[in-house]
N, C-alpha and C positions, 0 to 999 in steps of 0.2 A: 469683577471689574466692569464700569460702566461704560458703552460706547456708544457718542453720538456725531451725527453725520458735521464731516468735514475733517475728524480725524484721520491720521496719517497710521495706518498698520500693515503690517507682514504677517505672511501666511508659513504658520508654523513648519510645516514638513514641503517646503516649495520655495523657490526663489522669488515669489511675488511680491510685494510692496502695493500699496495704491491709497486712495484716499475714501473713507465710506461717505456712502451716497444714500444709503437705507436701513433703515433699523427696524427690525421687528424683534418677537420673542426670540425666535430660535434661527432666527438669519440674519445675516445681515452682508449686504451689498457694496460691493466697492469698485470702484474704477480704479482699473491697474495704469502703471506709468504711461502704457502703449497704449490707455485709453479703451482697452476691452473693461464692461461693466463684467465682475464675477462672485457668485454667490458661496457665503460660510458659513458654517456653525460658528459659535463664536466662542467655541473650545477650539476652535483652527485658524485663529487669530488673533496678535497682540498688538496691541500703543505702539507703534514707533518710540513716541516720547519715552513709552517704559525704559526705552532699551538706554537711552541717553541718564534718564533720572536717576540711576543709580537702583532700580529698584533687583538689576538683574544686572552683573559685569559685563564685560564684554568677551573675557576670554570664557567665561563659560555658555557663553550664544555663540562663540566661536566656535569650541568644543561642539556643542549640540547639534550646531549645521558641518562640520567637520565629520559625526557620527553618522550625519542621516544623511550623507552623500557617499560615504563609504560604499561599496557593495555588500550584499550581505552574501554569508555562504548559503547554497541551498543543502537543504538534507536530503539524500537522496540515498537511498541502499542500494547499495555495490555488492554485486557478487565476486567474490573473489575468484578465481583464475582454479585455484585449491578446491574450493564446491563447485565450480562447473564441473571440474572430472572425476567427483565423489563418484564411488560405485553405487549401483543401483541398490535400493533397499529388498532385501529376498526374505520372502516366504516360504516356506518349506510347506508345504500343503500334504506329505505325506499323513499318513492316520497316524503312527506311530511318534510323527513330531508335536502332533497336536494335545492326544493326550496319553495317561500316563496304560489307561488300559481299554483296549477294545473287543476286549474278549467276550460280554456280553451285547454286543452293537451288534446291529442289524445294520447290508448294506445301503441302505437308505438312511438312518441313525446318521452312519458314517460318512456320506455324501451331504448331510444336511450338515454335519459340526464342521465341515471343509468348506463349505459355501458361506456356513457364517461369518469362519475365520477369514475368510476370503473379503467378503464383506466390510468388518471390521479393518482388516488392514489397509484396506483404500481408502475408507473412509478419514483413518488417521492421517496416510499418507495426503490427501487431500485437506484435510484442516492442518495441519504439520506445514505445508506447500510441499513436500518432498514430489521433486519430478517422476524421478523412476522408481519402477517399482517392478521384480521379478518372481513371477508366483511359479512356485516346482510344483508341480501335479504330476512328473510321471507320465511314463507309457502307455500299459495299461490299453482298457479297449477304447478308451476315449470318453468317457463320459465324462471324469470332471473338466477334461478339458472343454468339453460341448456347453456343460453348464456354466465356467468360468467367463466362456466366449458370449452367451448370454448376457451375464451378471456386467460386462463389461459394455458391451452393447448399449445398456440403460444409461449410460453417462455422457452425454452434450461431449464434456472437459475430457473425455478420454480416447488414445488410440493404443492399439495393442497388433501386438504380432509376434512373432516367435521368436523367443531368446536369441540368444549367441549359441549358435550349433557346436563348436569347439570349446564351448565352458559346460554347457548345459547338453548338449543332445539334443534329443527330439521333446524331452521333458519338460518345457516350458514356455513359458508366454512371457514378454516383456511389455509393461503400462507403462506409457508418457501420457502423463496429468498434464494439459493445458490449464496455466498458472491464471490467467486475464479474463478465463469467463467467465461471467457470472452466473450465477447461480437462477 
């Protein structure tokens, strides 16, 4: 559609009307009713006359500016009420949970395949978004717990601290993954 100055057009997605005043390739200039000059593409405006000539009804420009005055929904993810007070996701870091035989494993072997699994499951938990997360390591003289406090340490997104004394005992550490940081 061709437009030259002096014609009467409306701004597609706006209440604006005005009369054009300038024509170039890819804009073109109009003075609105109120007599502000303001600049379009001229895919974001039509002929006044179009709307009158029949080339387009009126109840469907009625429709159309009916549509785009509407509110839109926004999309937004809700956490339900239900997954806020999901239980924590548990690891069992025992050696015996991990594999099916340790009878040729060396203690060091054995502290290395619990730090990987250890490793791994935050990791998941972290691309997963899973908040919490419960690693069982046990009593014991403290080591994996030194190394898991470690392993945990490296992470910006994480805080830890010691389970729920009355579910778990002195056996464990509980991770809250900060969801918002980035990386």
């Amino acid at each position: 559609m061709s437009f030259k100055v002096g014609d009467t057009v409306s701004v597609l997605d706006e209440d604006i009307t005005g009369v054009i005043t300038q024509v170039s390739e890819e804009k073109i200039t109009i003075e609105t009713n109120d007599g502000f000059p303001m600049e379009f593409t001229i895919s974001e405006i039509i002929k006044e006359k179009s709307l009158q000539s029949g080339l387009f009804d009126n109840t469907n420009v009625d429709a159309v500016i009916h549509e785009k005055e509407r509110p839109q929904k926004r999309n937004s993810v809700k956490v339900k009420p239900k997954e806020r007070s999901l239980p924590a996701m548990e690891v069992d870091l025992h050696i015996h949970q991990i594999t099916t035989s340790n009878r040729h494993m060396s203690n060091f072997d054995m502290l290395n395949l619990q730090m990987d699994t250890a490793r791994h499951k935050l990791e998941f938990a972290i691309n997963k978004r899973i908040q919490k997360l419960v690693f069982i390591h046990g009593v014991g003289e403290g080591v994996l717990k030194a190394e898991l406090e470690s392993l945990f340490g490296r992470y910006d997104n994480v805080k830890f601290y010691p389970a729920d004394y009355q579910k778990y005992g002195l056996g464990a550490t509980e991770v809250y993954i900060y969801q918002n940081v980035k990386s």
